[in-house]
C-alpha positions in Angstrom: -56.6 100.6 84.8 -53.1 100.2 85.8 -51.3 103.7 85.9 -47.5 103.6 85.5 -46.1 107.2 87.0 -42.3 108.2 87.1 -41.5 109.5 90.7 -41.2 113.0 91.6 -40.7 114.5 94.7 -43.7 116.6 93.7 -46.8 115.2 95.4 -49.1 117.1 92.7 -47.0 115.3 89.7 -47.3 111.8 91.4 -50.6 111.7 92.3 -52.7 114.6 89.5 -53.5 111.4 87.1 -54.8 109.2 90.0 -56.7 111.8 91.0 -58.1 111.9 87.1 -58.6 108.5 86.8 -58.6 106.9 90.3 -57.0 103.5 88.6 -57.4 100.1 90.2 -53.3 100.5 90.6 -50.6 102.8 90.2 -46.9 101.6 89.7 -44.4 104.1 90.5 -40.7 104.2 88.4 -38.2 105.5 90.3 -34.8 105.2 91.8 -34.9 105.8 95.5 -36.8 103.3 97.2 -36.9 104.5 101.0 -38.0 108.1 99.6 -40.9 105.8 96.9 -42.0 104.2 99.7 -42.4 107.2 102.3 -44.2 109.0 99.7 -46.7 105.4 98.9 -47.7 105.1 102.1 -48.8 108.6 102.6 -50.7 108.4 99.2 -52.5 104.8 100.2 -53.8 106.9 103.5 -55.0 109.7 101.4 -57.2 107.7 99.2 -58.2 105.0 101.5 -59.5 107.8 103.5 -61.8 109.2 100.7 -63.1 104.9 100.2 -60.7 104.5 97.3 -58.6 100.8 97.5 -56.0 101.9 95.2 -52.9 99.5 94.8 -49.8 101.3 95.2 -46.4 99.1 93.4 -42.8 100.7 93.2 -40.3 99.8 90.9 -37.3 100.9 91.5 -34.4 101.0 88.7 -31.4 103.0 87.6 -31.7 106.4 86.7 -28.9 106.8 84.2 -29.5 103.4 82.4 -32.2 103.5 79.7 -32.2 99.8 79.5 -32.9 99.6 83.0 -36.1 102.2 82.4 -37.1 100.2 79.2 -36.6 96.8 81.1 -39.2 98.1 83.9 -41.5 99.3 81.4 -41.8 96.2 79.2 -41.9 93.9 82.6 -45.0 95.6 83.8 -46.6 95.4 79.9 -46.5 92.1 79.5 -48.3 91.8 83.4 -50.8 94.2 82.5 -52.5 94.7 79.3 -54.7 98.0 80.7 -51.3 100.3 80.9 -51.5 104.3 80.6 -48.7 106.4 81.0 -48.7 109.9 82.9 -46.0 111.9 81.5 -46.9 114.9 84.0 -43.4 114.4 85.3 -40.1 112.1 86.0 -36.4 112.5 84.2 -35.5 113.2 81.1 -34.7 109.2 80.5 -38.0 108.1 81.6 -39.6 110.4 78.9 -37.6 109.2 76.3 -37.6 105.6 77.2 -41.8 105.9 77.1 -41.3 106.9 73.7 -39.7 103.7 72.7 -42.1 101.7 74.3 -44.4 103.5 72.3 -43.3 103.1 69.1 -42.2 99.5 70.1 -45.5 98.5 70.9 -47.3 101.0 68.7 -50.3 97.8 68.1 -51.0 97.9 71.2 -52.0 101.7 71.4 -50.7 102.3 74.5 -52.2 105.4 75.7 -50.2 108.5 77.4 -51.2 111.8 78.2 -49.4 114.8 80.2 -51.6 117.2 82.7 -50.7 121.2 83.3 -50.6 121.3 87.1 -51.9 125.0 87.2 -54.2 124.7 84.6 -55.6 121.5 84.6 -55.7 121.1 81.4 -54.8 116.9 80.1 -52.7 116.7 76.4 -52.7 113.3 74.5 -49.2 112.2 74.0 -49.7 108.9 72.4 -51.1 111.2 68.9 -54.2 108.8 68.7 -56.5 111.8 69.2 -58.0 110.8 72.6 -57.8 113.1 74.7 -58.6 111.8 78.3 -61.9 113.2 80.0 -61.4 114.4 83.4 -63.3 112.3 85.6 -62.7 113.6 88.5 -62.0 117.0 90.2 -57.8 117.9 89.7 -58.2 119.4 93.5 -57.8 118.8 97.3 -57.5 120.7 100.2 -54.5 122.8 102.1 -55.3 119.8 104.7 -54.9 117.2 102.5 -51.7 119.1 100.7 -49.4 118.7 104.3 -50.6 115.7 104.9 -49.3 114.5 101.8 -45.6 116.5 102.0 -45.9 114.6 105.7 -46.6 117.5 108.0 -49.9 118.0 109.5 -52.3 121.3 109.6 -53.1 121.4 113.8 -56.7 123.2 115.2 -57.3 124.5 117.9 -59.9 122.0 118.6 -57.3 119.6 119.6 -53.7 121.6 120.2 -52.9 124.3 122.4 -51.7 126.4 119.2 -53.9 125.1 116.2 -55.9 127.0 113.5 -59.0 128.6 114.1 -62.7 128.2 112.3 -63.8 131.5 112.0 -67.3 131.6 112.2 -67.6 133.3 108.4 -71.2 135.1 108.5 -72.6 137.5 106.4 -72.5 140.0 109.3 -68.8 139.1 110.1 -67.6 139.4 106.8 -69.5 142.9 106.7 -67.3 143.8 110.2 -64.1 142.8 108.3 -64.7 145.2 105.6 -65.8 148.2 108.0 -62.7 147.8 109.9 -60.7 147.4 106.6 -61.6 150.8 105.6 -61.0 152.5 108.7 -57.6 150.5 108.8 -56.4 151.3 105.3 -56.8 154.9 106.4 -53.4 154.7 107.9 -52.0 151.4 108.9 -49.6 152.6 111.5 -52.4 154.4 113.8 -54.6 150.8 113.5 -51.3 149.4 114.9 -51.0 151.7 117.5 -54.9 151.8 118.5 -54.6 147.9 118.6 -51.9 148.0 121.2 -54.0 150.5 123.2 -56.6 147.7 123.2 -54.8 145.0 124.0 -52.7 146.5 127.0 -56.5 147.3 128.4 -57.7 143.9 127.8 -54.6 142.7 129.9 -55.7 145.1 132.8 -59.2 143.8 132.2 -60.6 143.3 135.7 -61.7 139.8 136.4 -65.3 138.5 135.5 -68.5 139.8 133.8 -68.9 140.3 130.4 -66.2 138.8 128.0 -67.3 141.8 125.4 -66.7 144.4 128.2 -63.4 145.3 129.3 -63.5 147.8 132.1 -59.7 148.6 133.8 -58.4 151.1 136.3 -57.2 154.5 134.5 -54.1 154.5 136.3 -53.1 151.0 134.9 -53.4 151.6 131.9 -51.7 154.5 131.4 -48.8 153.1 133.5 -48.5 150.1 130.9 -48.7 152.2 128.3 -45.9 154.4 129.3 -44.1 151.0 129.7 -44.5 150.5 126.1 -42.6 153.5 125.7 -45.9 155.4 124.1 -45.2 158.7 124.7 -48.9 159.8 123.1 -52.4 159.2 124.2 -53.3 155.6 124.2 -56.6 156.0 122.4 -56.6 157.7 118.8 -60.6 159.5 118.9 -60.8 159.4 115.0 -60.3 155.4 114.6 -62.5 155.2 118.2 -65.3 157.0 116.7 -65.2 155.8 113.4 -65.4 152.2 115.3 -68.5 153.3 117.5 -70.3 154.9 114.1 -70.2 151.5 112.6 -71.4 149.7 115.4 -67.9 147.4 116.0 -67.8 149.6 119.5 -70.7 149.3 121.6 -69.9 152.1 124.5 -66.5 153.1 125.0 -65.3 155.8 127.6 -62.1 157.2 128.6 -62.4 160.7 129.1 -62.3 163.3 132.3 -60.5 161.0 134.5 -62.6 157.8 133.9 -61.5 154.2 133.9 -61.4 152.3 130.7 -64.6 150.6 129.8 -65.1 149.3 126.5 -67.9 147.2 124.8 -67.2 145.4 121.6 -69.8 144.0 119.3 -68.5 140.3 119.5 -65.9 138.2 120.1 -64.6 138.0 116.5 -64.5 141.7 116.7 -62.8 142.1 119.8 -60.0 139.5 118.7 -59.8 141.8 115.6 -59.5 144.8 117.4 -56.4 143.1 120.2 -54.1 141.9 117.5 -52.7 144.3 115.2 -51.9 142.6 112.0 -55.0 140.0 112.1 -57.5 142.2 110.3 -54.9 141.8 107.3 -54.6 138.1 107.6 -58.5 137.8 107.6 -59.3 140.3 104.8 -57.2 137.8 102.4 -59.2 135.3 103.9 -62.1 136.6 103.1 -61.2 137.6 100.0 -59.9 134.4 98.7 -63.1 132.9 100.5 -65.5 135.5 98.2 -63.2 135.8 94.5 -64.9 133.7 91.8 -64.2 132.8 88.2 -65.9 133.7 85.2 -68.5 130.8 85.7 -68.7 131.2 88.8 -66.9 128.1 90.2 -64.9 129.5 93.7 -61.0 130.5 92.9 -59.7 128.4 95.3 -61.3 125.2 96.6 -60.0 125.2 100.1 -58.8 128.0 102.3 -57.7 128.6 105.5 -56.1 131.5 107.8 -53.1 131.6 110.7 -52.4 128.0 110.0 -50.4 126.0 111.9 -48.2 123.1 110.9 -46.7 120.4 112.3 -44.0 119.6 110.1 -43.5 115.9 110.7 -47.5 115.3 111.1 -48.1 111.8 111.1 -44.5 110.3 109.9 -43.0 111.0 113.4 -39.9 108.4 113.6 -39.8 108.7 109.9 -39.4 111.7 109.1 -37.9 113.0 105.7 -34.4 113.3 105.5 -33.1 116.7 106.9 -36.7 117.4 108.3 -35.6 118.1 111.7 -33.4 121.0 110.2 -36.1 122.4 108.5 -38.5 122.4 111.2 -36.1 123.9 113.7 -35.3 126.7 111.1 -39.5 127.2 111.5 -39.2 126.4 114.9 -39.9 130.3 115.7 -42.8 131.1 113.3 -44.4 127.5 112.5 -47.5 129.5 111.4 -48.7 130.7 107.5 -50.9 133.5 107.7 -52.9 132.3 104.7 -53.0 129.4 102.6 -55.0 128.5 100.0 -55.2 125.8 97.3 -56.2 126.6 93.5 -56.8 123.2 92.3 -53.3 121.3 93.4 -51.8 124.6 93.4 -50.8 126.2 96.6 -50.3 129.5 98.3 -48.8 130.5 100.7 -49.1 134.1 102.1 -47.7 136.1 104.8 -49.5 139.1 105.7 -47.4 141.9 107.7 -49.5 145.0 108.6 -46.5 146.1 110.6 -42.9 145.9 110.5 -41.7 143.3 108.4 -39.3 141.1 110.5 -35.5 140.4 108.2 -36.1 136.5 108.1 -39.5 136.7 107.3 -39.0 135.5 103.5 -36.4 132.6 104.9 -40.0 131.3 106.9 -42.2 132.1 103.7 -39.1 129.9 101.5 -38.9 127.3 103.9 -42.8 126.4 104.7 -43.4 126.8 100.9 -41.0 124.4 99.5 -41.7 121.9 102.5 -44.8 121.6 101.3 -45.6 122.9 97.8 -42.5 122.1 95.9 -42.1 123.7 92.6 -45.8 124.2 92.2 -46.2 126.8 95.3 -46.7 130.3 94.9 -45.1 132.5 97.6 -46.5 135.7 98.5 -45.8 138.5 100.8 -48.2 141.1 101.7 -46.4 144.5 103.6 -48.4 147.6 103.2 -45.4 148.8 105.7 -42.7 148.2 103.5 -40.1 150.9 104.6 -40.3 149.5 108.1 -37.7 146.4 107.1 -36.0 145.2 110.5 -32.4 145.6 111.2 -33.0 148.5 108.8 -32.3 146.4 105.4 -32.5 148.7 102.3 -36.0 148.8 100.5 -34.8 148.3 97.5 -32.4 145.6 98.5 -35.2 143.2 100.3 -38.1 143.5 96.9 -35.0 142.3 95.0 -34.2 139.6 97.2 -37.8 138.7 97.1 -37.8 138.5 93.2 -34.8 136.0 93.8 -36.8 133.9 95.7 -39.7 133.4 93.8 -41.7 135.7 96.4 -44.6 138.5 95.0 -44.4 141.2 97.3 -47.3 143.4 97.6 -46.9 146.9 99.0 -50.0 148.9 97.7 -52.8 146.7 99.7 -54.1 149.6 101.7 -54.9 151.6 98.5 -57.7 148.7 97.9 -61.0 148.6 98.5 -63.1 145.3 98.9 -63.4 144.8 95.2 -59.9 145.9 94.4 -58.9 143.5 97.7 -60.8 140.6 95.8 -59.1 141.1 92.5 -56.0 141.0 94.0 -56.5 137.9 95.7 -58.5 136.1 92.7 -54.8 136.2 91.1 -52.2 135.2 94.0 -52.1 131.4 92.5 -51.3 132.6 89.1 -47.4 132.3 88.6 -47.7 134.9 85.6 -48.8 137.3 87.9 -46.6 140.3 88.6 -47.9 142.8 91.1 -47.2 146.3 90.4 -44.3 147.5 92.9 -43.7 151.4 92.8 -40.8 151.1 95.4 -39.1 154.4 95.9 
């Protein structure tokens, strides 16, 4: 099969009907040849890496000239007599200029189809009422997705600051949800009690146990005034409720005693150190868990606190204005969640605490770098009213709508099933979350 695609800057447009058919070649239409050919070579990589020899052609002509379209067109006909035509995307002219080849060479039944990129669902264009199977699964991973914009995800396998594989067990995921219930409680005193944990674990004396942190009384209270906490470090209702479950093995603090503190594991104890990433990992789970009707997973890859190098493997080529775009990220070059619905992806930040002013400027800029069009952005603040440099409310939810960006405020009034549902629908750009804002 010889696929004929018009170029878009949309990797899900140019490459959904390869992906369908996985043709012996794919000729791409377009009129930049430097951007044509940037994009090729990342798609040769991509399927060469999954065994698939696919021949990549460009032809390059002028957008505004018809003729020039047409020209192309019949040139590559009368080359190849096993032509179909993805519609999915491409200019105006290209559209119309595939329906004069069409009619033009209506004997030859040329086929064409079109394919919904968030539904998957293939429409026959050429009205000979075949409608092409799908042979093959519209979907790859949030890996696969930057690799194809030209950034690369980074682990922490192999870079200093890289993702992590969270080690997803049964018993894990049962944690997450026990310390998502005391959390929801009241997100600012999870906050708070995190900080507490975290300026012991810095006090930590050396050796022993990594699940045990014992520190000096005095130290910790002398870091904690330096905090300018003015309270008690440890809050005694979140404490016990942590011991009750079982996430606290011993903890002890009282009548003069050092700090000594015994978590259940280490996925715990990073849970406990870090304020907001019991949020991040509760929509990972989540997404991880929600289904469809039949049972197929929501999303067929995710992954949490991903980080990105934005030029990846097309260092000394990098797209044009890249450099800008990755200093503007420079200072957050993380996405908190990210998941991929098919060839649809998402992109979610997750603040269980204040809710820094450029935040949605980072959520714009990682989205369209590497989604284009088809990403969904998503912003998850449970602590809405706490906007820095004190930006009205009202103000920043309407500056989200601008931007394309569902804000949630109402997570912590969920419970694991209500958390799910939520989540099942983040990739659906119909969906409207309910906002009360006051």
């Amino acid at each position: 099969m010889t696929l004929i695609e018009f170029f878009e800057e949309s990797v899900a447009e140019n490459l959904c009907s390869s992906l369908l058919h996985m043709p012996d070649r794919v000729i791409f239409i377009g009129h930049n040849k430097k951007t044509m050919q940037r994009h090729v070579e990342r798609y040769r990589r991509f399927f060469s890496d999954k065994g698939k020899d696919i021949e990549f052609i460009i032809k390059s002509v002028s957008k505004n000239s018809v003729e020039s379209i047409i020209a192309a067109f019949e040139s590559i006909l009368s080359e190849y007599d096993d032509c179909v035509f993805d519609l999915t995307g491409g200019d105006d002219l290209y559209i119309f200029g595939a329906g004069i080849i069409s009619e033009r060479y209506r004997a030859k039944n040329i086929q064409m189809h079109y394919i919904n990129i968030r539904t998957g669902v293939i429409y026959d264009c050429d009205l000979d009422g075949e409608k092409p199977l799908s042979e093959h699964p519209l979907a790859y991973s949030f890996e696969d997705n930057v690799r194809l914009y030209g950034g690369k995800v980074l682990f922490d396998d192999s870079s200093v600051l890289g993702t992590h594989h969270w080690d997803m067990s049964a018993e894990f995921i049962k944690d997450l949800w026990a310390m998502w219930e005391i959390c929801r409680a009241d997100c600012t005193e999870w906050n708070t009690q995190a900080d507490a944990f975290a300026i012991a674990e810095s006090n930590r004396e050396p050796g022993g146990d990594a699940l045990v942190t014992s520190a000096s009384r005095s130290a910790m209270n002398w870091h904690w005034r330096q905090a300018s906490r003015y309270s008690k470090p440890f809050n005694y209702r979140i404490v016990n409720k942590l011991l009750n479950k079982g996430l606290l093995r011993q903890f002890e603090f009282d009548n003069s005693k050092d700090v000594y503190i015994e978590y259940k594991s280490e996925q715990v104890k990073d849970c406990l150190l870090k304020s907001g990433l019991l949020l991040e990992l509760i929509v990972y789970a989540a997404a991880l868990e929600a289904r469809e009707a039949d049972g197929t997973p929501t999303y067929n890859s995710v992954l949490t606190g991903v980080h990105i190098d934005w030029n990846g493997e097309d260092d000394g080529d990098a797209d044009e204005g890249a450099e800008a775009e990755k200093a503007t990220y420079a200072y957050g070059n993380e996405v908190d969640a990210a998941m991929m619905h098919g060839m649809v992806p998402v992109f979610v930040s997750c603040k269980n605490g204040r809710v820094p002013s450029e935040e949605l400027y980072k959520l714009q800029s990682v989205a369209q770098k590497f989604g284009g069009k088809y990403a969904k952005k998503v912003l998850i603040a449970p602590r809405i009213d706490e906007v820095e440099n004190l930006a009205p409310v009202a103000a920043f939810a309407e500056r989200c709508r601008e931007m394309g960006i569902s804000l949630i405020v109402d997570i912590e009034n969920r419970d694991h099933e209500a958390v799910v549902k939520l989540v099942k629908e983040l990739w659906n750009h119909s969906f409207i979350p309910n906002i009360a804002l006051n």
